[in-house]
N, C-alpha and C positions, 0 to 999 in steps of 0.2 A: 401691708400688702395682702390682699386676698388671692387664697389659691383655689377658690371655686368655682373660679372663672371656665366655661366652655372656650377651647379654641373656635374661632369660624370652621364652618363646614367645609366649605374647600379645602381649607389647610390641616382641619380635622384627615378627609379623607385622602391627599398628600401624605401625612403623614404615616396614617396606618399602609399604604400602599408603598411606601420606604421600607416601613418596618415588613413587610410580607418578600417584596423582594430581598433582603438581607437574609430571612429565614429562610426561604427557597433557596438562596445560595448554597446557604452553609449546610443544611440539607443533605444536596443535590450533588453538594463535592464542583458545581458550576464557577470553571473560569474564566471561559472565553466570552465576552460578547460578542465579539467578531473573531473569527480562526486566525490564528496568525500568519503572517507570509510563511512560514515555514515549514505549515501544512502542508501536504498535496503531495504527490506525486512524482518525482524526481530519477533522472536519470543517472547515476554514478559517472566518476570522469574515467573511465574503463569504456564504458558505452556499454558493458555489455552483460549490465543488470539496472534493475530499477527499485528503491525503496519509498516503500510509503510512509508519509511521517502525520501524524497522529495524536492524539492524547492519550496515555496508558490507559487510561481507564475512562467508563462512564462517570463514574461519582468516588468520592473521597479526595484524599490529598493524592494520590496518583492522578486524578485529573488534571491537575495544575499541572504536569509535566509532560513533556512530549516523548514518543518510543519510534523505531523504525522498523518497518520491516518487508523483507524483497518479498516483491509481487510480479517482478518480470522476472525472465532470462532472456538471453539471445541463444545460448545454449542450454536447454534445460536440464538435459539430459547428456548420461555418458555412451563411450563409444559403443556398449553393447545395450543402448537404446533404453536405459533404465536412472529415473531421477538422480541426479545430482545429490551426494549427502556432505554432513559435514565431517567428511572421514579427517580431520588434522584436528578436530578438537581434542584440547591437551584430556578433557573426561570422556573416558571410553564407553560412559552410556550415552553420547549424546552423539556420539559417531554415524549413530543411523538416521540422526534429523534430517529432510530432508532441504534444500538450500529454499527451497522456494517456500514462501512464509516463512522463515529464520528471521528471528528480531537481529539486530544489527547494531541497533541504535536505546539507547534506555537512559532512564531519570533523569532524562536534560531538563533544568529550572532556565525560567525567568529570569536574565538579569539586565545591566540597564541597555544592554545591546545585544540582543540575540537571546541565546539560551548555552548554557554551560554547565558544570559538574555532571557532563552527564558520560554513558561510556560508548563506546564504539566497537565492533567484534568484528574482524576481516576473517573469515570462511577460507582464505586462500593460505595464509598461513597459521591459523587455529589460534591468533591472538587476540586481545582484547587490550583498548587505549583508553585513557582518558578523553573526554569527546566534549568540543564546541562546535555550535551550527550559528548561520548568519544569515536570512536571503533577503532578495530584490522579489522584483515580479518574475523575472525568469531563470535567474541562477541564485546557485547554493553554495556559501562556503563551509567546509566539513574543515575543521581543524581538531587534528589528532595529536594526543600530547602523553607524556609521562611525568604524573606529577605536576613539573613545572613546563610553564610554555615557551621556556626559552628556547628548547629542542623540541618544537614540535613543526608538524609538516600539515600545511594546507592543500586542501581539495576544492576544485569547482566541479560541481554538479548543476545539472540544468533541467527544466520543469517540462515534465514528459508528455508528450500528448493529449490529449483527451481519448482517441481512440485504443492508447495503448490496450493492446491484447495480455488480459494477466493471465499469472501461470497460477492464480491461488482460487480461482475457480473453482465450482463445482465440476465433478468428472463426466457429470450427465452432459454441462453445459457445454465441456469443450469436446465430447464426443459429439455430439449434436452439429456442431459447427466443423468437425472434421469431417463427417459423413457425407456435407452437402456436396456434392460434386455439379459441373456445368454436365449436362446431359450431351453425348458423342451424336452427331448425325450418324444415323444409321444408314447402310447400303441398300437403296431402293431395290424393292424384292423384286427380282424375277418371276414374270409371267409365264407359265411353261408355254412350252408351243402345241396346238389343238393334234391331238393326236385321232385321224381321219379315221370315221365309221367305216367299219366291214361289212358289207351287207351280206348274210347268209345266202349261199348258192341257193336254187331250187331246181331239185333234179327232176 
């Protein structure tokens, strides 16, 4: 059998374009072709935060995995009008983070339904679970576990706006937007009233 044979050109150039996409992957750390449902934008079953869910990273093997993290509040802020921190985190330096952009969610993998081993951190009471996600087109299952998932507790979450207003903004951007106010009709101004010429006497 001769092996000096040329492939055809077609199949020649198929093949080098297999082998180039392959390199580019592995590269690029590239695993999505298409984002998974599980991307996007989600509202918590609280209502009254929203996490973005994500690829950790652009490239490497952190890409393959999904992370979360809050980009809304309903409340952002506390009672004397200053952000939200995670004052109950069990580590005393991390007490000053502030809730909004807080990761939540981290090294959820791939598996044959959803994504799992990954972990979960609730801000409300400064703990951190074991974490599975699951979605549709508009809701999310978040299952939170120890270990095993015999005792674990499921969450629906549901797929947030497109308008949602985030809190992880720039500060220009959301001063900007706070500033614009609707302009008050003004009180149409008063005309004084013609106050009559004196004519000087002539004596």
């Amino acid at each position: 059998m001769r092996h000096d044979l040329q492939l055809p050109l077609p199949q020649q150039a198929w093949a080098k374009s297999s082998l180039t996409a392959v390199l580019f992957a592995l590269s690029t750390g590239s695993a999505f072709a298409d984002p998974p449902l599980e991307a996007g934008v989600w509202i918590n079953h609280t209502g009254q935060g929203a996490v973005e869910i994500r690829p950790c990273a652009d490239t490497g093997s952190a890409a393959r995995r999904l992370c979360g993290y809050i980009v809304w509040l309903k409340q952002p802020n506390n009672s004397k009008g200053q952000p939200l921190t995670d004052g109950y985190n069990p580590d005393p330096s991390k007490r000053g983070r502030t809730i909004c952009g807080l990761p939540v969610l981290g090294s959820l993998e791939r598996v044959s339904r959803g994504w799992d081993n990954g972990w979960v951190y609730d801000p409300e009471k400064g703990a951190q679970f074991d974490a599975a996600i699951v979605a549709g087109r508009q809701n999310l299952i978040l299952t939170g576990y120890k270990g095993v998932k015999f005792f674990s507790k499921s969450f629906t979450w549901r797929r947030a706006p497109a308008d949602l207003q985030r809190c992880d903004q720039p500060k220009e951007a959301r001063a900007t937007k706070a500033s614009v106010k609707i302009a008050q009709p003004q009180a149409p101004l008063k005309v004084p009233r013609p106050v009559p010429a004196v004519r000087p006497s002539i004596e």
